[in-house]
C-alpha positions as CSV (number, residue, x, y, z in Angstrom):
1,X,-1.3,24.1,-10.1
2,X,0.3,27.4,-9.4
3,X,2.5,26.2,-6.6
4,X,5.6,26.6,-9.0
5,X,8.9,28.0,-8.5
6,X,10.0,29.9,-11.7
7,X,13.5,28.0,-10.5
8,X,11.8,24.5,-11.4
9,X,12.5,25.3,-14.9
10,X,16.5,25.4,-13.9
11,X,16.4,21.7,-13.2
12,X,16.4,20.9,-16.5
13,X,18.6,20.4,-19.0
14,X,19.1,20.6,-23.4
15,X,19.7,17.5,-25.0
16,X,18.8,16.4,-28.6
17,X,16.9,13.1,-27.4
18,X,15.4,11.2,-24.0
19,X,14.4,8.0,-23.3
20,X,11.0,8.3,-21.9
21,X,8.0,11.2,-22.0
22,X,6.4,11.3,-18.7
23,X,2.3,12.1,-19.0
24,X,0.5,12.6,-16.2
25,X,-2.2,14.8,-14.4
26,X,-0.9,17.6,-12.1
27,X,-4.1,16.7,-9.4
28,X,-2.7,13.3,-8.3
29,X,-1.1,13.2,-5.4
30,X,3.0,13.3,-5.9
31,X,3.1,10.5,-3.1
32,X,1.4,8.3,-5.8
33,X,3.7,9.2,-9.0
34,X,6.8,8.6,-6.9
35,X,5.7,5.6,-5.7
36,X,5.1,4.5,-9.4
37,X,8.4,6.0,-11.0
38,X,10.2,3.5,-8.3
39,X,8.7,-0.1,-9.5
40,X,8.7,1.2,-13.1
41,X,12.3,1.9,-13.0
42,X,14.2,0.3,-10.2
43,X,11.9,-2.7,-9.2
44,X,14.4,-5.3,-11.4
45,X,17.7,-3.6,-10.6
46,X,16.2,-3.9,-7.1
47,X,15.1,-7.8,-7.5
48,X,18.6,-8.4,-8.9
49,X,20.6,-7.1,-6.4
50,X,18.6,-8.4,-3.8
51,X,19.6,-11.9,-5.7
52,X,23.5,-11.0,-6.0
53,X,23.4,-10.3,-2.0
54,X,22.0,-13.7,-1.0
55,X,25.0,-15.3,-1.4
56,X,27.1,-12.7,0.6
57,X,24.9,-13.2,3.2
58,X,25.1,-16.4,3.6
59,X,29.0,-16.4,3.1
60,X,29.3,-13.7,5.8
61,X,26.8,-16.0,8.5
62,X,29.3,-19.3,7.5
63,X,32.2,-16.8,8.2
64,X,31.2,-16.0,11.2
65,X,31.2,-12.3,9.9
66,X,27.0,-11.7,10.5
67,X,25.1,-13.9,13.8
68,X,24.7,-17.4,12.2
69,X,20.6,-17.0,12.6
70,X,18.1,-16.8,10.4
71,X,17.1,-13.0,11.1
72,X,20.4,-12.0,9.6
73,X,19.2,-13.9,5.9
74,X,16.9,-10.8,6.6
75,X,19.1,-7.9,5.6
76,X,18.3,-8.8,2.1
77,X,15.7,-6.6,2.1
78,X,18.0,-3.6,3.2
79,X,20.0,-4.1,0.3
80,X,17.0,-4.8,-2.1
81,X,15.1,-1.8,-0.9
82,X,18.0,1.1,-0.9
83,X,18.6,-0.3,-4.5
84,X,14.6,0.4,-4.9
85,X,15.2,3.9,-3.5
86,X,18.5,4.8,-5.1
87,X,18.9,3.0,-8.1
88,X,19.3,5.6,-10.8
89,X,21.8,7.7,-8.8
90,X,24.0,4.0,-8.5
91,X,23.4,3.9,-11.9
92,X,24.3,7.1,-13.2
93,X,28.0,6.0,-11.7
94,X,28.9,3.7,-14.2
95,X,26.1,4.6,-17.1
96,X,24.4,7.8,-18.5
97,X,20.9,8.3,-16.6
98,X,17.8,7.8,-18.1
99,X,16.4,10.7,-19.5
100,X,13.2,11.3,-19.2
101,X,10.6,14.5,-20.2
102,X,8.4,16.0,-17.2
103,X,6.7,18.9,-18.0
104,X,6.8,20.6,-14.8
105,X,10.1,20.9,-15.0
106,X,10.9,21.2,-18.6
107,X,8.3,23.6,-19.4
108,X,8.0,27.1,-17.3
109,X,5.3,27.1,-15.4
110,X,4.9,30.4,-13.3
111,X,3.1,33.6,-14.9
112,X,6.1,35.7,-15.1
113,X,7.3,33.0,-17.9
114,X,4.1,33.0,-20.1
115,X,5.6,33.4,-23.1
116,X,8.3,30.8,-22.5
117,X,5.3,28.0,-21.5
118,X,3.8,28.7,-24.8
119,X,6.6,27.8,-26.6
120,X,6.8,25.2,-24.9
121,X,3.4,24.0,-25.2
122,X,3.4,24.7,-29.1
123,X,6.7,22.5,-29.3
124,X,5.3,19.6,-27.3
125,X,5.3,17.3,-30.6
126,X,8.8,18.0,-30.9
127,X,9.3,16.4,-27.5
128,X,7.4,14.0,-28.3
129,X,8.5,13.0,-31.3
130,X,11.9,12.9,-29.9
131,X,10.9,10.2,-27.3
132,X,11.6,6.5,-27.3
133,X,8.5,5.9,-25.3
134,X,5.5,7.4,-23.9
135,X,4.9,6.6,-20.0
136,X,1.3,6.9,-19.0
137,X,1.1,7.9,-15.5
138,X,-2.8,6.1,-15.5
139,X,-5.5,7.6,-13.5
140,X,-9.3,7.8,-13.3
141,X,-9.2,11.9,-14.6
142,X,-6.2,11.6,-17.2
143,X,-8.5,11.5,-19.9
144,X,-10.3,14.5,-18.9
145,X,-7.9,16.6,-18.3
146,X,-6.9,18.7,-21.6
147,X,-3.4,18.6,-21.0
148,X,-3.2,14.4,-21.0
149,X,-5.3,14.5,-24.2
150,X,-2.6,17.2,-25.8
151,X,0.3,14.9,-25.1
152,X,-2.0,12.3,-26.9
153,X,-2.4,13.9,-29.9
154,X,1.0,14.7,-30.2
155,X,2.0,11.3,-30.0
156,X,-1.0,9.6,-31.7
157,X,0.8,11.4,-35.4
158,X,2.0,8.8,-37.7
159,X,5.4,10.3,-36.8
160,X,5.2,8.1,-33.6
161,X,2.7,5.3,-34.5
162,X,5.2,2.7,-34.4
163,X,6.4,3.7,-30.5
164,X,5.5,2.1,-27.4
165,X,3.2,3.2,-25.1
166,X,3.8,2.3,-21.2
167,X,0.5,2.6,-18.7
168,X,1.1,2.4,-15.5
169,X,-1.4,2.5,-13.3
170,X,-0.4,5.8,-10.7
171,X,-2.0,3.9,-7.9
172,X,-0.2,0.9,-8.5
173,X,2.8,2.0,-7.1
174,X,1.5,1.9,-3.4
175,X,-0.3,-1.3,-4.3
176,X,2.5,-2.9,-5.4
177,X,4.8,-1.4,-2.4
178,X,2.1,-2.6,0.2
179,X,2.2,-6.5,-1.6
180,X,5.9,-6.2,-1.3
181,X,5.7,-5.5,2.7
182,X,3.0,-8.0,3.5
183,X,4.4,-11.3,1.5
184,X,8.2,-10.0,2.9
185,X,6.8,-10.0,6.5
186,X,5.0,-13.2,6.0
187,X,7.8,-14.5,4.2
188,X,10.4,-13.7,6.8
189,X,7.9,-14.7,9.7
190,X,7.5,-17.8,8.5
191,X,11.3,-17.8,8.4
192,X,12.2,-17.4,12.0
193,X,9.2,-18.9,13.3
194,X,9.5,-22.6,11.4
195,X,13.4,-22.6,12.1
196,X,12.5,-21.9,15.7
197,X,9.3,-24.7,15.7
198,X,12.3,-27.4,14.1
199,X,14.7,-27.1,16.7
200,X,12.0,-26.7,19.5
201,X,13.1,-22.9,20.7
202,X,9.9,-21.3,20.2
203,X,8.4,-21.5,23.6
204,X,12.1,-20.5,24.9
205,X,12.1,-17.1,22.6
206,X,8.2,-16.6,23.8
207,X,8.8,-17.4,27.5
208,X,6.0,-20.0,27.4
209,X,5.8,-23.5,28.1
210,X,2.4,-24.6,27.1
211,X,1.9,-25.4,23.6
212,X,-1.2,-23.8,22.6
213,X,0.3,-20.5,23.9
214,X,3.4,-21.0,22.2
215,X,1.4,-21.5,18.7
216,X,-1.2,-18.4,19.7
217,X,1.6,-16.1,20.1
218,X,3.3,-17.0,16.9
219,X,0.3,-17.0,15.2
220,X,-0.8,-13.9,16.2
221,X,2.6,-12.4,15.3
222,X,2.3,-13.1,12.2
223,X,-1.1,-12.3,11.5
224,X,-1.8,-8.8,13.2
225,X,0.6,-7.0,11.0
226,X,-0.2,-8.8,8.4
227,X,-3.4,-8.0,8.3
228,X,-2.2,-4.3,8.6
229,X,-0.7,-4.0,5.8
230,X,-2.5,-7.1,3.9
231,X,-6.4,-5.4,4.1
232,X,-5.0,-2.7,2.3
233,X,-3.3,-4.4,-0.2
234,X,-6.3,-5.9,-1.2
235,X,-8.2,-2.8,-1.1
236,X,-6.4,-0.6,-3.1
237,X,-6.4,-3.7,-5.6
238,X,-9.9,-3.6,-5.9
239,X,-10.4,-0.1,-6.2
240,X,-7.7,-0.2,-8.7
241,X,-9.6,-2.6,-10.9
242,X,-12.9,-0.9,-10.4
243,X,-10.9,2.4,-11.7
244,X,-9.6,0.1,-15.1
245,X,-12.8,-1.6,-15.4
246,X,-14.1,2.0,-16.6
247,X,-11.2,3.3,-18.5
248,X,-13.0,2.0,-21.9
249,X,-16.1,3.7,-21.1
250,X,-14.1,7.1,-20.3
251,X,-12.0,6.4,-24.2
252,X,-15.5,5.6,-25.8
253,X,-17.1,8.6,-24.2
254,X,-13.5,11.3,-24.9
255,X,-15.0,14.8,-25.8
256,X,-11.4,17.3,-25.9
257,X,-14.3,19.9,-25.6
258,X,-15.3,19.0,-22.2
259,X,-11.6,18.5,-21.2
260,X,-11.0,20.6,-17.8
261,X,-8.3,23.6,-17.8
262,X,-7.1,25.0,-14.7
263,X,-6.9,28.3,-16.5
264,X,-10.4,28.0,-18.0
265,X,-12.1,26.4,-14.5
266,X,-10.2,29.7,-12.7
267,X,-12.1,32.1,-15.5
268,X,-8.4,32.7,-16.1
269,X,-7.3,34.6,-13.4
270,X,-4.3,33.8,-11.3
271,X,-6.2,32.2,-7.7
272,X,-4.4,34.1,-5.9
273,X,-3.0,37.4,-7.3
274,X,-5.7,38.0,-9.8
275,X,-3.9,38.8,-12.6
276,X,-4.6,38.0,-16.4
277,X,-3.0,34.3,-16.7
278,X,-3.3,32.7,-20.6
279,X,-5.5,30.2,-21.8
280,X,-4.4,27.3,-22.6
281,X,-7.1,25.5,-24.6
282,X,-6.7,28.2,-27.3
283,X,-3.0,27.0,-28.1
284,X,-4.1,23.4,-27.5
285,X,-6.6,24.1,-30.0
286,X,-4.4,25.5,-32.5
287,X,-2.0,23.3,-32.8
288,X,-4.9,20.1,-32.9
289,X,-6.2,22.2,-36.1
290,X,-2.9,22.1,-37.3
291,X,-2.8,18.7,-37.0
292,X,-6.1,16.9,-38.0
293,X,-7.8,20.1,-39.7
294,X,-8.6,20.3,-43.2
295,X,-9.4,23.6,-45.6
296,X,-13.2,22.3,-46.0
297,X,-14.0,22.4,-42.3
298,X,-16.4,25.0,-41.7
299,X,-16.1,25.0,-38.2
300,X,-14.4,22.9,-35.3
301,X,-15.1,19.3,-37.3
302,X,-11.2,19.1,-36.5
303,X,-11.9,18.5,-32.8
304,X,-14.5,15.8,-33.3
305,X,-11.6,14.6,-36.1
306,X,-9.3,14.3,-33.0
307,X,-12.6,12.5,-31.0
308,X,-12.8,9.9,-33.0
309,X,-8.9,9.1,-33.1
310,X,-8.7,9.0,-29.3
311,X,-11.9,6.3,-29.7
312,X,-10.6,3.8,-31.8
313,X,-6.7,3.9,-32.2
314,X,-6.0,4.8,-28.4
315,X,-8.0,1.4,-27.7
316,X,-6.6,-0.1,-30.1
317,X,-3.2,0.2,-29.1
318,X,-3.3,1.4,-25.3
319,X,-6.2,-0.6,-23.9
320,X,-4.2,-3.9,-24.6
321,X,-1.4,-2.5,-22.7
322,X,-3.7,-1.5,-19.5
323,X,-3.5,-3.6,-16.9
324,X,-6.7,-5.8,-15.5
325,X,-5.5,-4.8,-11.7
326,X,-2.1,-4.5,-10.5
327,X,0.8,-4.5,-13.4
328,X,2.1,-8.2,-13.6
329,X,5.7,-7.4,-14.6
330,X,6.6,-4.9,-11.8
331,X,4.7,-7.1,-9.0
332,X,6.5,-10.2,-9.7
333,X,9.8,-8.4,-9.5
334,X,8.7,-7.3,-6.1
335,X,7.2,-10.6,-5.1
336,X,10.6,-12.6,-6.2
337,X,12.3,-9.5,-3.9
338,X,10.3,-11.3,-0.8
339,X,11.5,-14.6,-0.9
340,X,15.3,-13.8,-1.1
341,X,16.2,-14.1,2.8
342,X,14.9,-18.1,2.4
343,X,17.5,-18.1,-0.8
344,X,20.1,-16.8,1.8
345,X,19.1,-19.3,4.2
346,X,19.0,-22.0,1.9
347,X,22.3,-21.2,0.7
348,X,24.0,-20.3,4.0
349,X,22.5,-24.4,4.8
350,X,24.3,-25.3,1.8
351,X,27.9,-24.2,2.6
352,X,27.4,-25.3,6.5
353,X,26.9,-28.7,5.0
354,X,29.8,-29.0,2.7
355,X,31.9,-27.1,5.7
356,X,31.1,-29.6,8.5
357,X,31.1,-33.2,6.3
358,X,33.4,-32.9,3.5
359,X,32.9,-36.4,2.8
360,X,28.9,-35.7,2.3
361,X,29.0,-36.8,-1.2
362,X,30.3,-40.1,-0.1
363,X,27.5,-41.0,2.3
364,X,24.5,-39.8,0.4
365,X,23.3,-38.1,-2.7
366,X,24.2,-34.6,-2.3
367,X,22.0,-33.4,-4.8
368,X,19.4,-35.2,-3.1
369,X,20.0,-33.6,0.2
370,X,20.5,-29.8,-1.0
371,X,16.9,-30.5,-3.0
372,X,14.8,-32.3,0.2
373,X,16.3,-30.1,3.2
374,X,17.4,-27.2,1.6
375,X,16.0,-25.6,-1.7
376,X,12.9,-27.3,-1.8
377,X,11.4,-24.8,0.9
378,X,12.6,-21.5,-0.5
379,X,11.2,-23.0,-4.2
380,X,8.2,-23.6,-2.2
381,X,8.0,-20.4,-0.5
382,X,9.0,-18.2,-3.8
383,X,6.1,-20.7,-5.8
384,X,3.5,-19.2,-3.1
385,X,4.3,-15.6,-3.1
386,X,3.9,-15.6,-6.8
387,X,0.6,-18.1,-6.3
388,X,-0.8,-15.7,-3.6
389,X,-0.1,-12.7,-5.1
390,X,-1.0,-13.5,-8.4
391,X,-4.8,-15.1,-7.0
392,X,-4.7,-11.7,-5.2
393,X,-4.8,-9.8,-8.3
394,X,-7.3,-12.1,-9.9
395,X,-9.7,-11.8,-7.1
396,X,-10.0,-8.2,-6.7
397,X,-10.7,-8.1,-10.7
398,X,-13.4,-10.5,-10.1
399,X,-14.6,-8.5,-7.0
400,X,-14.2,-5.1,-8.9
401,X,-16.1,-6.9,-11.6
402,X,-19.5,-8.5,-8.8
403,X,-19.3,-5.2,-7.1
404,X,-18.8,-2.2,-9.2
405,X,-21.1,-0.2,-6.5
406,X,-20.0,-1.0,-3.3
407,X,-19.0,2.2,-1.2
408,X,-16.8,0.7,1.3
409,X,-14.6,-1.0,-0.5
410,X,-12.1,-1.8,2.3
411,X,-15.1,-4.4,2.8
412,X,-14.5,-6.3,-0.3
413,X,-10.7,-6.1,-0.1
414,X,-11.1,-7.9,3.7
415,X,-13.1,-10.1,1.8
416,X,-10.4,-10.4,-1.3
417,X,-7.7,-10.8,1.9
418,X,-9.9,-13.6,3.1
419,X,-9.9,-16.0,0.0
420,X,-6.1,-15.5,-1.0
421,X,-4.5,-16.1,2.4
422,X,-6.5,-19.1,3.9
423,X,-6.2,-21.5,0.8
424,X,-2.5,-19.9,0.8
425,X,-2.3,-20.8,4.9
426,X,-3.8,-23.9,4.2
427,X,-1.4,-25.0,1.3
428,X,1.6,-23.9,3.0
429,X,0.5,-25.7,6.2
430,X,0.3,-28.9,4.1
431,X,3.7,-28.8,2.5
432,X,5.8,-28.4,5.6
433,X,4.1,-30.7,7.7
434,X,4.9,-33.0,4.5
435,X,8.4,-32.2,5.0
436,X,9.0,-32.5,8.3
437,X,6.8,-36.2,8.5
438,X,7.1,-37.8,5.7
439,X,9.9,-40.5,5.0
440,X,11.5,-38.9,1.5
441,X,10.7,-35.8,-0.3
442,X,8.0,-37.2,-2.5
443,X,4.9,-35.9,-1.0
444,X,6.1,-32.3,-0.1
445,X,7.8,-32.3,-4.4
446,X,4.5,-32.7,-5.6
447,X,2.5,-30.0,-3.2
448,X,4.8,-27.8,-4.6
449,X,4.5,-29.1,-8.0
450,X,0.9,-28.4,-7.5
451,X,1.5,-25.0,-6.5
452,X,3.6,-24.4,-9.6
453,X,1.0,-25.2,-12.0
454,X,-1.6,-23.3,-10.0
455,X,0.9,-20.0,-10.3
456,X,1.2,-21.0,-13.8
457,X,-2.7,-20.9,-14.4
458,X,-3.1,-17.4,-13.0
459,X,0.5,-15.9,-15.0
460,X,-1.2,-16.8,-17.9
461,X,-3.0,-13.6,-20.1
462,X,-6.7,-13.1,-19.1
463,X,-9.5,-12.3,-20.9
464,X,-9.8,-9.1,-19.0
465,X,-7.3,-7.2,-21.4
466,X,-8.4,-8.2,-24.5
467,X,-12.0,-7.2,-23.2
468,X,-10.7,-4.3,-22.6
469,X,-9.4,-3.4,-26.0
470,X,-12.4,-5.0,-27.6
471,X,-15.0,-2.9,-25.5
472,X,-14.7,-0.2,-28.5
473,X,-12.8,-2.2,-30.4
474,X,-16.4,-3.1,-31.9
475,X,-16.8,0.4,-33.7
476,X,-15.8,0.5,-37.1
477,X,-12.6,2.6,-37.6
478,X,-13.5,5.9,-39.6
479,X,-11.1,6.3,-42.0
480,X,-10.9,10.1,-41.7
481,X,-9.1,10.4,-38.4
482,X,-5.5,10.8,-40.0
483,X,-3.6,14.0,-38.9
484,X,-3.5,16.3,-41.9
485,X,0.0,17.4,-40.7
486,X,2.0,15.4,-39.0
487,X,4.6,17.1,-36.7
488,X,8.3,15.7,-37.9
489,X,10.6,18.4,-36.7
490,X,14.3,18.2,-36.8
491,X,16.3,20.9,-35.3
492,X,19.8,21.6,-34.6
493,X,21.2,19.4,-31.9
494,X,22.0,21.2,-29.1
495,X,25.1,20.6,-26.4
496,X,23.8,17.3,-24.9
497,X,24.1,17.3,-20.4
498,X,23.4,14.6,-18.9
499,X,20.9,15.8,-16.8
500,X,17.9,13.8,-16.1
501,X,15.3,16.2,-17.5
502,X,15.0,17.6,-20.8
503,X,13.7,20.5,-22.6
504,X,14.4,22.2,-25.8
505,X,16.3,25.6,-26.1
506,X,14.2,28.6,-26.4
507,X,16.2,29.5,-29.5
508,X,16.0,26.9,-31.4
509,X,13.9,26.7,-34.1
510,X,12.0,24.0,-35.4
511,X,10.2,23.8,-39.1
512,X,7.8,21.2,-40.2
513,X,4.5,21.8,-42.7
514,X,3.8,24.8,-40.5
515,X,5.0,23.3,-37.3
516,X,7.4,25.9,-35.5
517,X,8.8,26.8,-31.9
């Protein structure tokens, strides 16, 4: 924790509002929080321009510009994943950034600025209150860590009552990432390989002449790295829900006393100088006695005041919004991101056919033709990411759910990796030998009409979040959990800059029932 520069605090900027408060705990690994931060915020920009560049890539391959092959449809995921990367910087261009609140930048950290980090942490409502949203950084010690549960107070005040509350799994990130690379590689695999297997240049590319080793190899290209990066996929997944699965226990059981402090854990000395450092459960504790105390407490009933609030309102309103696994929203952005080349393909087929007979609509139903030999196999392919993935999710809840005690889980998630690619393998196997066989279009429309309505099935809500919610939801509300003093500061609005962190100028002061910084 005391790996700060005193300079942090110099990345940030005054402005009289932001967009987003950032919660998290300081013990999980930055790795994890990045990878996060980039599907909350850029995963859609990223989908969409991966979209907008299908149709320059297949212009460029007509053009003669790019190789007129299938691997070139594959640059879509350049473009889609330095839009992924570098999103907000493209953004700020034309737009004002999003501005968000992280506390390790907007509120000094380092011992020489002590007396600056307790104003900040005594104006943290002010912060919060000037939020849109609250983004929950989600992971198995948030709620026992004092800070988290500070940051929830603040925002559980009527003041805020009506905001929205974003939790995002901090693991889901990599999950999500890792879902991305294995249904993009299978995706584009299956790409190269069935274009090659139509036009009967497989066993030329391989060097082989025999059949069966002509299938082996492609098979086993496509399925070593897939299982690389698929295992783990699947893993994480199920450790994920196993984590989520708990989270109304850890809400039912909250105690702020038993909250861990680095500064008390360290018997608040600095680790590695020794000096005198603050503690910072006595200012959390002042300002929750502000908040939710009352003049007939004889002793710290405002704390257990403060208990009960985080038990029933914080499931209430936050346990709806957790996740069973992996997030749905940012994961089907990424998913759609890993069909896109067969979009670009499917166009590029498009323009080559109008190019070479101009007189196509004369001889045939064009219609017909772009929806049999050309779109029907990337709606097909996009239909089985979304299938796949989606059955993904739903059986490492189900695993998390049979096996809540299993050590190794990398076992399960082989097993989880098992039962969503084979009936996926399987299905897919099906359609295109439909569509390369059969005499119209029929048989392969209705596999993927089949697949549709299967994705559709496991889109749909599950129980699992409205278990989670009611899995304390069952206590009766106590009607004494209201803060006494709701924080509602308004200050003077300082010089806005359109940084991308915000904090709140040591000299301004903020007055509100008592509430000052």
């Amino acid at each position: 924790m005391f790996n700060v520069d005193a300079a942090n605090y110099a990345l940030s900027h005054q402005a009289d509002w932001f967009d987003d408060f950032l919660s998290h705990d300081w013990r999980t690994s930055r790795f994890s929080k990045l990878c996060a931060l980039l599907v909350v915020y850029n995963s859609r920009a990223a989908l969409l321009s991966a979209f907008l560049a299908c149709p320059l890539i297949a212009l460029g391959r007509t053009v003669g510009v790019l190789p007129n092959d299938r691997p070139s449809s594959c640059l879509v995921y350049v473009v889609h994943l330095f839009v992924l990367c570098f999103w907000q910087r493209l953004r700020s261009i034309l737009r004002p950034p999003i501005m968000v609140f992280l506390d390790k930048l907007c509120i000094a950290q380092s011992p020489e600025q002590a007396e600056l980090k307790e104003k900040g942490i005594i104006g943290l409502a002010a912060f919060l209150n000037h939020s849109k949203r609250l983004v929950v950084l989600w992971s198995p010690r948030y709620f026992s860590r004092l800070w988290c549960a500070y940051e929830i107070a603040a925002f559980l005040t009527d003041h805020n009552k009506h905001k929205h509350i974003l939790m995002m799994p901090v693991h889901a990130g990599i999950t999500i990432l890792l879902a991305f690379f294995f249904f993009s590689w299978m995706a584009s695999s299956m790409l190269i390989i069935l274009g090659l297997l139509r036009y009967g240049a497989l066993g030329v590319q391989l060097g082989q002449d025999n059949i069966w080793t002509v299938v082996g190899g492609a098979v086993a290209w496509v399925v070593v790295p897939a299982t690389l990066v698929g295992v783990p996929f699947s893993t994480l997944s199920v450790r994920m829900a196993k984590h989520l699965h708990r989270a109304p226990k850890q809400l039912k059981t909250f105690d702020v006393q038993s909250a861990a402090c680095f500064c008390c854990a360290n018997a608040h000395k600095h680790p590695d100088t020794g000096a005198d450092i603050p503690c910072d459960r006595e200012l959390v504790y002042r300002k929750l006695k502000e908040w939710y105390g009352r003049p007939t407490d004889t002793d710290k009933e405002y704390l257990q005041r403060f208990n009960s609030l985080v038990h029933h309102r914080l499931g209430r309103s936050v346990l709806r919004q957790m996740p069973h696994a992996v997030p749905t929203a940012p994961l089907l952005c990424m998913l759609g991101a890993a069909s896109m080349p067969w979009l670009a393909d499917a166009i590029e087929r498009m323009l080559w056919r109008i190019q070479v007979d101009e007189d196509a609509c004369d001889r045939c139903d064009l219609a017909y033709y772009l929806w049999s030999h050309v779109f029907l196999e990337w709606a097909f392919v996009a239909t089985m990411i979304f299938l796949t993935g989606l059955l993904a999710v739903t059986l490492s809840t189900v695993a998390a759910r049979m096996f809540p005690n299993t050590r190794h889980a990398w076992r399960i998630g082989f097993l989880v990796f098992t039962l969503f690619v084979v009936p996926g393998a399987v299905l897919t196997g099906t359609f295109f030998l439909l569509l390369w066989t059969a005499d119209n279009a029929w048989p392969p429309t209705i596999v993927f009409v089949v697949a549709l309505l299967l994705g559709l099935c496991f889109l749909r809500p599950t129980l699992t979040n409205h278990r989670l919610a009611g899995a304390i939801e069952e206590l009766e509300d106590p009607s004494d959990v209201t803060p006494t003093a709701t924080p509602q500061p308004s200050f003077s609005t300082p010089e806005a800059d359109h940084g991308s962190m915000f904090r709140m100028p040591s000299d301004v002061s903020v007055w509100s029932d008592g509430f000052r910084i």
